[in-house]
Biopython code that builds the backbone (N, CA, C, O; Angstrom):
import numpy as np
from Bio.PDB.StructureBuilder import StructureBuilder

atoms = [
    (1, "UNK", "N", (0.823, -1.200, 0.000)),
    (1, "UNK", "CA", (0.000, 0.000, 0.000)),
    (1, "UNK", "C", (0.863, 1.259, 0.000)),
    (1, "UNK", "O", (0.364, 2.271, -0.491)),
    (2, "UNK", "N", (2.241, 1.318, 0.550)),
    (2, "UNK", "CA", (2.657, 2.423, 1.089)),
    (2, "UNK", "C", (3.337, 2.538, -0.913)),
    (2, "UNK", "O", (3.592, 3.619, -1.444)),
    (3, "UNK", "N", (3.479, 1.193, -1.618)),
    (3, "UNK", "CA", (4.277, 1.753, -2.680)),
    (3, "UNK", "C", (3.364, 2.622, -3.182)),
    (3, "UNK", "O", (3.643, 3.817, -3.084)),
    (4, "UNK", "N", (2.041, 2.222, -3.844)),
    (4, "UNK", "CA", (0.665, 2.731, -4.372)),
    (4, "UNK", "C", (0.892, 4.274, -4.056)),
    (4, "UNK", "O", (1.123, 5.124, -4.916)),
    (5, "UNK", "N", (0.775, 4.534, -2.492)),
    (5, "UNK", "CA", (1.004, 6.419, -2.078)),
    (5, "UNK", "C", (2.106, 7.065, -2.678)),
    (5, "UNK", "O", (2.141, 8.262, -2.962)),
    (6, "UNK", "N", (2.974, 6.271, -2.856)),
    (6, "UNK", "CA", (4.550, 6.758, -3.021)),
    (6, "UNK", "C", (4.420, 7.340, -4.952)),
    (6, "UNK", "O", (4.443, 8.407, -5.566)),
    (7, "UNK", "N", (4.302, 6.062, -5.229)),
    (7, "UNK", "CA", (3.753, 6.117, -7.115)),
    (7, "UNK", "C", (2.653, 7.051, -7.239)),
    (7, "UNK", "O", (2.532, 7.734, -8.256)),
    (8, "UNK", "N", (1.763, 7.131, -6.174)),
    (8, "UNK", "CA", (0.779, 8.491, -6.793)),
    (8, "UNK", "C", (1.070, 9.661, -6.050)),
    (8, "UNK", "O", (0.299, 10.619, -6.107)),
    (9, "UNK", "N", (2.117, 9.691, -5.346)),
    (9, "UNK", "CA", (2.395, 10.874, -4.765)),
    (9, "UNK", "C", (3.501, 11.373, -5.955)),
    (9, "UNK", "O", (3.324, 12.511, -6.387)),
    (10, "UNK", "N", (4.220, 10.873, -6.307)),
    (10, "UNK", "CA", (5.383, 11.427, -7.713)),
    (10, "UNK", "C", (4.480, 11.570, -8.994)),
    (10, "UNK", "O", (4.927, 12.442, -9.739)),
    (11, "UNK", "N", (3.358, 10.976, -9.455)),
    (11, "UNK", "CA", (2.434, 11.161, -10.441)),
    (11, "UNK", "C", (2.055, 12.828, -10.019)),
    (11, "UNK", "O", (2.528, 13.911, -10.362)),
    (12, "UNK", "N", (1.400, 12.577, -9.471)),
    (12, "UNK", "CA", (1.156, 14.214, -9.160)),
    (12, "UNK", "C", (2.210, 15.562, -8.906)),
    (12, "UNK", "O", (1.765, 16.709, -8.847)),
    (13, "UNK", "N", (3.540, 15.267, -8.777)),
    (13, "UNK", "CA", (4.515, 15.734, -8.295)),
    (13, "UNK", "C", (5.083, 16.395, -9.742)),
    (13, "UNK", "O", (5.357, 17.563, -10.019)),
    (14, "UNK", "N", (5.153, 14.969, -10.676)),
    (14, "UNK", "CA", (5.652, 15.285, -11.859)),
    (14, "UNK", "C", (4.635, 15.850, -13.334)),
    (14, "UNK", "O", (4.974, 16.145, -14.480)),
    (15, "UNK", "N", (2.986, 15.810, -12.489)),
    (15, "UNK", "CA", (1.888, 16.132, -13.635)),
    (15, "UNK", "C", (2.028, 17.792, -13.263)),
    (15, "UNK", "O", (1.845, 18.668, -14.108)),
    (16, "UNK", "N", (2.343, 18.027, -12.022)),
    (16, "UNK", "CA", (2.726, 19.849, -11.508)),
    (16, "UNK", "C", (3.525, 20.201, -12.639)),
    (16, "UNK", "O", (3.337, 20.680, -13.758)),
    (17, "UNK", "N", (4.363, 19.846, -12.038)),
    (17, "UNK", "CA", (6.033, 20.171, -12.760)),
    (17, "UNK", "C", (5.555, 20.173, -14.265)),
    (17, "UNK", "O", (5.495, 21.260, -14.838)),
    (18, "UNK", "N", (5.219, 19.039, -14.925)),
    (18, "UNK", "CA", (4.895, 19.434, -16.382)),
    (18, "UNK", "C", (3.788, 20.387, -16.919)),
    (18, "UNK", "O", (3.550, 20.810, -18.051)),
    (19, "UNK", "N", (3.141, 20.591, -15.604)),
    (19, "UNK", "CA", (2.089, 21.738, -16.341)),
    (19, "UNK", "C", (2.372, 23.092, -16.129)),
    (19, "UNK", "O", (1.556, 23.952, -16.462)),
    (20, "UNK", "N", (3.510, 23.389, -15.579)),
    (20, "UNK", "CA", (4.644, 24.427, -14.892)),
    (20, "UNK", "C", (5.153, 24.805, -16.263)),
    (20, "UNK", "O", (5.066, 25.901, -16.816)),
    (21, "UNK", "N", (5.941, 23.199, -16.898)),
    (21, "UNK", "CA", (6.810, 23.598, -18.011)),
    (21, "UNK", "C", (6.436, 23.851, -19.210)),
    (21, "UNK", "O", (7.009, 24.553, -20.043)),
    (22, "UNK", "N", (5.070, 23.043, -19.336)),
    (22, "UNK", "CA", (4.033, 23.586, -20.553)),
    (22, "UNK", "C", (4.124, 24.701, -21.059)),
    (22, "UNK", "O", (4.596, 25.276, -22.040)),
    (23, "UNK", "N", (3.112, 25.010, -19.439)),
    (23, "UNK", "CA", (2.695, 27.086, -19.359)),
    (23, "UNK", "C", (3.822, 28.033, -19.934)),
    (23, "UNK", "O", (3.905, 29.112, -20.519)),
    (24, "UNK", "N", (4.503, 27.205, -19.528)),
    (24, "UNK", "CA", (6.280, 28.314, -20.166)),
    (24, "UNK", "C", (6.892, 28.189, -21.649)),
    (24, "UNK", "O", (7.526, 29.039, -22.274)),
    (25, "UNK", "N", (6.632, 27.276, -21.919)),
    (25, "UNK", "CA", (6.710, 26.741, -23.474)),
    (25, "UNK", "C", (8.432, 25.741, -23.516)),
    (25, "UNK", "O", (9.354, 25.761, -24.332)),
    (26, "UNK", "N", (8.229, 24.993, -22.271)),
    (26, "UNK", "CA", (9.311, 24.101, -22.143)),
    (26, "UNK", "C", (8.760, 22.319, -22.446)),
    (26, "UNK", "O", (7.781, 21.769, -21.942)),
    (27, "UNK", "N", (9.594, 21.827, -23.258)),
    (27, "UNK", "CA", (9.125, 20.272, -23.399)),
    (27, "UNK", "C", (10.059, 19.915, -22.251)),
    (27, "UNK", "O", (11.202, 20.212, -21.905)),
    (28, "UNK", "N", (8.823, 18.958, -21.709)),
    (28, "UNK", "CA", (9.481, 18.039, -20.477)),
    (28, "UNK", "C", (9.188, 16.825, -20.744)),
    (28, "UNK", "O", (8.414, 16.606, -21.676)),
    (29, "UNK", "N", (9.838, 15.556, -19.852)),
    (29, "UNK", "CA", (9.434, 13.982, -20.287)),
    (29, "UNK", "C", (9.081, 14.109, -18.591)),
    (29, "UNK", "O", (9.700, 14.897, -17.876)),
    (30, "UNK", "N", (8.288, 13.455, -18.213)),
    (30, "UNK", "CA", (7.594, 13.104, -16.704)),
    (30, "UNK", "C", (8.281, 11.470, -16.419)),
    (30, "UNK", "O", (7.947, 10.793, -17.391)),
    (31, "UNK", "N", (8.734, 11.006, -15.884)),
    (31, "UNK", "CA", (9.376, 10.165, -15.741)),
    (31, "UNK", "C", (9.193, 9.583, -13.838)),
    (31, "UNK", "O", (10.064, 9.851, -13.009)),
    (32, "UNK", "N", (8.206, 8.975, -13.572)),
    (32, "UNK", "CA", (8.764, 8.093, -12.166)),
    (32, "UNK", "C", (9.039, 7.060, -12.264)),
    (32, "UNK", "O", (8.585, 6.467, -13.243)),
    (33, "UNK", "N", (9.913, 6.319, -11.314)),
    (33, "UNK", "CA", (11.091, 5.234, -11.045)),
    (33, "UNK", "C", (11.391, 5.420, -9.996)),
    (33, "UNK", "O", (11.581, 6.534, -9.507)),
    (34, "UNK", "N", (11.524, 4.055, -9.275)),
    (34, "UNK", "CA", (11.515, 3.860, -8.219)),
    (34, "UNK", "C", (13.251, 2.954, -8.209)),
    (34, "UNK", "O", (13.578, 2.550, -9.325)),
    (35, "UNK", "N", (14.110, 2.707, -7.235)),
    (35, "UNK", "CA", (15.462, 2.448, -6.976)),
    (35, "UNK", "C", (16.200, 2.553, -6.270)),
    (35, "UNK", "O", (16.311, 3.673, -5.770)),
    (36, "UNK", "N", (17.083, 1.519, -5.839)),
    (36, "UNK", "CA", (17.786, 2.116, -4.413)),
    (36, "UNK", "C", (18.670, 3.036, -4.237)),
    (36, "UNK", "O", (18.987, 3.418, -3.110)),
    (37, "UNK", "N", (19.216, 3.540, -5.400)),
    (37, "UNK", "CA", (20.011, 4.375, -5.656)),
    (37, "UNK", "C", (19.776, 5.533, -6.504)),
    (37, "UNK", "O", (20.089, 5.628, -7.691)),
    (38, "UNK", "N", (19.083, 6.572, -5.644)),
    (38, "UNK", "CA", (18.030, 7.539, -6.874)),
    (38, "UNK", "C", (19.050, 8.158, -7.969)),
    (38, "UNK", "O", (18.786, 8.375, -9.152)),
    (39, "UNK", "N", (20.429, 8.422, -7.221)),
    (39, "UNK", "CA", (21.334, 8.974, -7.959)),
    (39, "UNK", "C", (21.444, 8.365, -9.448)),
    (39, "UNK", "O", (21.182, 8.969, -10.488)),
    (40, "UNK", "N", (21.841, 7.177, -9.332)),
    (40, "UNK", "CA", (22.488, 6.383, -10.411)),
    (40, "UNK", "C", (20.866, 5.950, -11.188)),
    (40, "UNK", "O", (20.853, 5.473, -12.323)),
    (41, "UNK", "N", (19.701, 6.169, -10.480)),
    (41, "UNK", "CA", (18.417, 5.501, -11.562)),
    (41, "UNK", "C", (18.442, 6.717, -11.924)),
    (41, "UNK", "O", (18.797, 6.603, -13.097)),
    (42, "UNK", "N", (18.285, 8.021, -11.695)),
    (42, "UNK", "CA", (18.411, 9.247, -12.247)),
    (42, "UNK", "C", (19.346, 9.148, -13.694)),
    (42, "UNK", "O", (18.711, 8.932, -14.726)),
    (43, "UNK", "N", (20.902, 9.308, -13.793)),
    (43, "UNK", "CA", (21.404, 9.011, -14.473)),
    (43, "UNK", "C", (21.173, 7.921, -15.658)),
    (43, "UNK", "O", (21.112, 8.159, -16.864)),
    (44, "UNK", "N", (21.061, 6.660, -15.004)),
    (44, "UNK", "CA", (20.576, 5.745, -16.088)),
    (44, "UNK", "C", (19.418, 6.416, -16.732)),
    (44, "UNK", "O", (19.628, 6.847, -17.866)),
    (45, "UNK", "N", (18.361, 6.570, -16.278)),
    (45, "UNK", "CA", (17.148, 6.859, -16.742)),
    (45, "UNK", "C", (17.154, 7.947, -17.912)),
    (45, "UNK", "O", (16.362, 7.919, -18.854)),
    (46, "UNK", "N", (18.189, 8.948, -17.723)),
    (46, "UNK", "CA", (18.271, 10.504, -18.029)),
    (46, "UNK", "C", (19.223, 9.502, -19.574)),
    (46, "UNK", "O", (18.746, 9.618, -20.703)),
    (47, "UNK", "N", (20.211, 8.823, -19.401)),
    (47, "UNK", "CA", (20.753, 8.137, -20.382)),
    (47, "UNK", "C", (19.641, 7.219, -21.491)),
    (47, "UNK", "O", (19.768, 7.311, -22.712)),
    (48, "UNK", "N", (19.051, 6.741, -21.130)),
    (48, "UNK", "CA", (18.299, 5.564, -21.967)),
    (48, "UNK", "C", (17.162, 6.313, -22.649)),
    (48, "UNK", "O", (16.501, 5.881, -23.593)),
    (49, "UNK", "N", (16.976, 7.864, -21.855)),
    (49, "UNK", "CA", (15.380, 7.840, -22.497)),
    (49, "UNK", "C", (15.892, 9.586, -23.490)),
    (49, "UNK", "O", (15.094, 10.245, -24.157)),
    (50, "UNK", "N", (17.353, 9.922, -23.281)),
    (50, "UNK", "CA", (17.967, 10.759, -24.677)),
    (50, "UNK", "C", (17.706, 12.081, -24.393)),
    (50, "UNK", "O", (17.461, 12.920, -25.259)),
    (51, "UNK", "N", (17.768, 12.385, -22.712)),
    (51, "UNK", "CA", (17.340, 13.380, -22.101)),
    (51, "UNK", "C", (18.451, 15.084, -22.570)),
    (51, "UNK", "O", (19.579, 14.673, -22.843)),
    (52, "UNK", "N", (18.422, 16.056, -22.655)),
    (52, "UNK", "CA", (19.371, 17.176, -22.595)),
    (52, "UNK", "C", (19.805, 17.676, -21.602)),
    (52, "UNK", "O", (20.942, 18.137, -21.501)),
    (53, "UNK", "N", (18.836, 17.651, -20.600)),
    (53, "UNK", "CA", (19.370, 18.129, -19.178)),
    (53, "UNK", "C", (18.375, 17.269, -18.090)),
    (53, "UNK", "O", (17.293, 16.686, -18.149)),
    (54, "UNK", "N", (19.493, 17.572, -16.983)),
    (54, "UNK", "CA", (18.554, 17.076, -15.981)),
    (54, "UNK", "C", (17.852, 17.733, -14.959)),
    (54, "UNK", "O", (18.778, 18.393, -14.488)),
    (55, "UNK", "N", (16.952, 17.993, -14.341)),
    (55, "UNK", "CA", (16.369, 19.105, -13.024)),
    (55, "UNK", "C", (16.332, 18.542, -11.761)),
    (55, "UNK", "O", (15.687, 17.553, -11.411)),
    (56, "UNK", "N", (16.967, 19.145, -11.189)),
    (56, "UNK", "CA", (16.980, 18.437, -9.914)),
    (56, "UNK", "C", (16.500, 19.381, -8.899)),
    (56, "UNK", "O", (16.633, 20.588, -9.105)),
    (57, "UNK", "N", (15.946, 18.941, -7.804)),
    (57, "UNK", "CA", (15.718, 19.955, -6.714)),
    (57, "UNK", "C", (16.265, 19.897, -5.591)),
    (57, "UNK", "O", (16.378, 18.754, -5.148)),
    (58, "UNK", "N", (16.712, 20.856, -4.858)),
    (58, "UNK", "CA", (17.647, 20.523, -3.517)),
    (58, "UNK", "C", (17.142, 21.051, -2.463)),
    (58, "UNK", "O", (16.622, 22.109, -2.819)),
    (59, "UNK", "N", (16.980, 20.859, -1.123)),
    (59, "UNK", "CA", (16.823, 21.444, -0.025)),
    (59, "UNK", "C", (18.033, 21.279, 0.315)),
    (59, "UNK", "O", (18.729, 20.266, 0.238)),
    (60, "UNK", "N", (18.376, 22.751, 0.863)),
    (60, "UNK", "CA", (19.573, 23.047, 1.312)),
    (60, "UNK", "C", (18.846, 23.799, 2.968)),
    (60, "UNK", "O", (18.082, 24.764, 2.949)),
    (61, "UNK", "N", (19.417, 22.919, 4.596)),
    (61, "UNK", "CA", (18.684, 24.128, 5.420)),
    (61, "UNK", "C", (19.841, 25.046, 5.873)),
    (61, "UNK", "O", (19.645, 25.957, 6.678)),
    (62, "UNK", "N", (21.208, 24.751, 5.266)),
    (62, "UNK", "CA", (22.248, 25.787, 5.694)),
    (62, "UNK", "C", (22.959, 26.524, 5.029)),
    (62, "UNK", "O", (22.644, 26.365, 3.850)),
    (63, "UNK", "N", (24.031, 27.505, 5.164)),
    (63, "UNK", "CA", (24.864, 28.025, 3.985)),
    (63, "UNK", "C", (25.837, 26.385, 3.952)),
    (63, "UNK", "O", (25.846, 25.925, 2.811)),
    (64, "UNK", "N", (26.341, 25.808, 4.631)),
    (64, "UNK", "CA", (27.142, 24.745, 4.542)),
    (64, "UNK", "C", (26.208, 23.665, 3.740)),
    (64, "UNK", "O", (26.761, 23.225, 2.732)),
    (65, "UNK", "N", (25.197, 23.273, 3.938)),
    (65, "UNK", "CA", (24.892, 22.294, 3.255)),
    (65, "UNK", "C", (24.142, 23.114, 1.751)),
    (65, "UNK", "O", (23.334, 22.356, 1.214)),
    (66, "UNK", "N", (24.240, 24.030, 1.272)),
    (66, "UNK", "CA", (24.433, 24.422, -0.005)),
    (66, "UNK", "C", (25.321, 24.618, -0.308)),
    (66, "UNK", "O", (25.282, 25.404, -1.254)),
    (67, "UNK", "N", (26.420, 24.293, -0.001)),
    (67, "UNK", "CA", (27.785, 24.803, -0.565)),
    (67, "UNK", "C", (27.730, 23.136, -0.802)),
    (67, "UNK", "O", (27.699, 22.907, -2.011)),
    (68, "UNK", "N", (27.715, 22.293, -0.246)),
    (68, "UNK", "CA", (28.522, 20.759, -0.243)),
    (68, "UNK", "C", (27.221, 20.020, -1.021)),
    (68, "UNK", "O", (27.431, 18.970, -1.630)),
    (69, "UNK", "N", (25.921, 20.582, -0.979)),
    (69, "UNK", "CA", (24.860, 19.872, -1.565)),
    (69, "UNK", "C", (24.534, 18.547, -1.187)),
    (69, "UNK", "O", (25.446, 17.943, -0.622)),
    (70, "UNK", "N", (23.448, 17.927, -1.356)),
    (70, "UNK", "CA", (22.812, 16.445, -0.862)),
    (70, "UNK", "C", (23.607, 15.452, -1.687)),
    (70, "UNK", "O", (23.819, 15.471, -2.900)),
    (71, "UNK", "N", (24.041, 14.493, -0.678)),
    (71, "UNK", "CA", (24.929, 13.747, -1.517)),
    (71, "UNK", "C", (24.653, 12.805, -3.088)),
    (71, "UNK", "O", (25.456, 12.290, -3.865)),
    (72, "UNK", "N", (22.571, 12.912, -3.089)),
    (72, "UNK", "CA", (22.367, 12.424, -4.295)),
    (72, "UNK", "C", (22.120, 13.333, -5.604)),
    (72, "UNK", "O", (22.063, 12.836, -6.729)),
    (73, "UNK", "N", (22.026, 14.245, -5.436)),
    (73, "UNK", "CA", (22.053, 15.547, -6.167)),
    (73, "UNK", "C", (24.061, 15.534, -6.776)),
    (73, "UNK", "O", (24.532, 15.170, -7.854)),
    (74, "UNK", "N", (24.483, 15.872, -6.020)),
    (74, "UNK", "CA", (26.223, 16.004, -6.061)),
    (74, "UNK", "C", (26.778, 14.685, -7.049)),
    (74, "UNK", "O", (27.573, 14.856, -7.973)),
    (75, "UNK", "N", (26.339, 13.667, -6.759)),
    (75, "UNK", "CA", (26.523, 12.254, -7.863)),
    (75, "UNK", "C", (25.677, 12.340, -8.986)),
    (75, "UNK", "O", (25.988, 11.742, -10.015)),
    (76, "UNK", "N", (24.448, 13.139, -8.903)),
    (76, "UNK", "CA", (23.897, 13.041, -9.824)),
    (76, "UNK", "C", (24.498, 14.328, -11.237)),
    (76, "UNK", "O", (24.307, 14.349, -12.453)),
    (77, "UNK", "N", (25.171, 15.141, -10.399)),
    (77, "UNK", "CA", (25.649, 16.265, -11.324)),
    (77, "UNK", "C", (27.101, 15.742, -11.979)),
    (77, "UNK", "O", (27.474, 15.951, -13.134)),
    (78, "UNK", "N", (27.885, 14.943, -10.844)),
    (78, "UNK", "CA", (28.879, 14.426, -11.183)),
    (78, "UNK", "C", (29.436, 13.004, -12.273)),
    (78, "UNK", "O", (30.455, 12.587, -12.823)),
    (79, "UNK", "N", (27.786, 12.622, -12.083)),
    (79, "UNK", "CA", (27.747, 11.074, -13.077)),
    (79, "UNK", "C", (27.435, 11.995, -14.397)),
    (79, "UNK", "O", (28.357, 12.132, -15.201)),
    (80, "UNK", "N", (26.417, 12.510, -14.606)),
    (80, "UNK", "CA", (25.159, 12.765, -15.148)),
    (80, "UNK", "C", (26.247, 12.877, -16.413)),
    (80, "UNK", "O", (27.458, 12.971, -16.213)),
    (81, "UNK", "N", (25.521, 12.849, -18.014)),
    (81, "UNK", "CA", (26.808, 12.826, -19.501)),
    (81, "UNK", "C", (26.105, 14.213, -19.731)),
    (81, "UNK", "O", (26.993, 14.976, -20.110)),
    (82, "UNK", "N", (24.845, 14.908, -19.667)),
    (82, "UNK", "CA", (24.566, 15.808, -19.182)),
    (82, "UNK", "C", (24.392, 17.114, -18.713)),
    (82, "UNK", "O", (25.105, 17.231, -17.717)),
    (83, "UNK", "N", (23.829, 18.087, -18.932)),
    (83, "UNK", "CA", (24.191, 19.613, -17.601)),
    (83, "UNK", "C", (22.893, 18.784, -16.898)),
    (83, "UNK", "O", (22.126, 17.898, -17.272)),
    (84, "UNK", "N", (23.033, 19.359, -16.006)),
    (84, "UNK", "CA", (22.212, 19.449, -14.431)),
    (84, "UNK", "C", (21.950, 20.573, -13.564)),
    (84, "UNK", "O", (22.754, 21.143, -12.826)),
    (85, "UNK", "N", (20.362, 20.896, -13.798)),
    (85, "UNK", "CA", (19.947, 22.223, -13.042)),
    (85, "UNK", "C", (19.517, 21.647, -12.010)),
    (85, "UNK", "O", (18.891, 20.589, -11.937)),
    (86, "UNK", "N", (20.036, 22.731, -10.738)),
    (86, "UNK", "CA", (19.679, 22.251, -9.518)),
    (86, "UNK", "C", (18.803, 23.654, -9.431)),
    (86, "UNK", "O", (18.981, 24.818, -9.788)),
    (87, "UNK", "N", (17.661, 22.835, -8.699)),
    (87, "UNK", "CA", (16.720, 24.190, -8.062)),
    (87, "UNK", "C", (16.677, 23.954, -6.444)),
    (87, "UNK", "O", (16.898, 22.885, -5.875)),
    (88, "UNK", "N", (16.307, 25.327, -5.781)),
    (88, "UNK", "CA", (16.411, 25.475, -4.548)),
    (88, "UNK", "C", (14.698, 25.300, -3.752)),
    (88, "UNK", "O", (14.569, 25.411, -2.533)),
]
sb = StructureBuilder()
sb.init_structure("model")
sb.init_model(0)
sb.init_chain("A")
sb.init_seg("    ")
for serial, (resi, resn, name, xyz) in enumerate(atoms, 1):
    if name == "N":
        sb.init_residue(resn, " ", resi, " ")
    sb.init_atom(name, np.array(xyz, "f"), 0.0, 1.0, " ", f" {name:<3s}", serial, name[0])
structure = sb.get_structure()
């Protein structure tokens, strides 16, 4: 049950986000996936499906932990073949 909330909680997460990028006149691909390693399913995913960039979002609650960033964000900029926008 808890996956079901999880899968329709990112459905809705990512139907926002694309009706965000619409309104603006940006093509987006909506993409959920689930993995133990969001970093590296990020990457793969962003690889297989011929992506240009990637968006990522970060909570940062300090000046230190925006400077050093979340460690799956930071792999994901660092794997990624890629640019990678991080939003705050």
């Amino acid at each position: 049950m808890a996956r079901a909330v999880l899968e329709k909680s990112g459905q809705a997460a990512t139907e926002a986000i694309g009706a965000l990028a619409a309104k603006a006149g940006i093509r987006c691909k909506r993409v959920v996936v689930d993995g133990y390693k969001p970093n590296q399913v990020i990457v793969e995913v962003a690889e297989r499906e011929g992506v240009d960039r990637i968006v990522v979002g970060v909570i940062a609650k300090s000046d230190f932990e925006r400077v050093t960033l979340g460690s799956h964000a930071k792999k994901v900029v660092r794997f990624a073949k890629c640019p990678v926008l991080l939003i705050h």
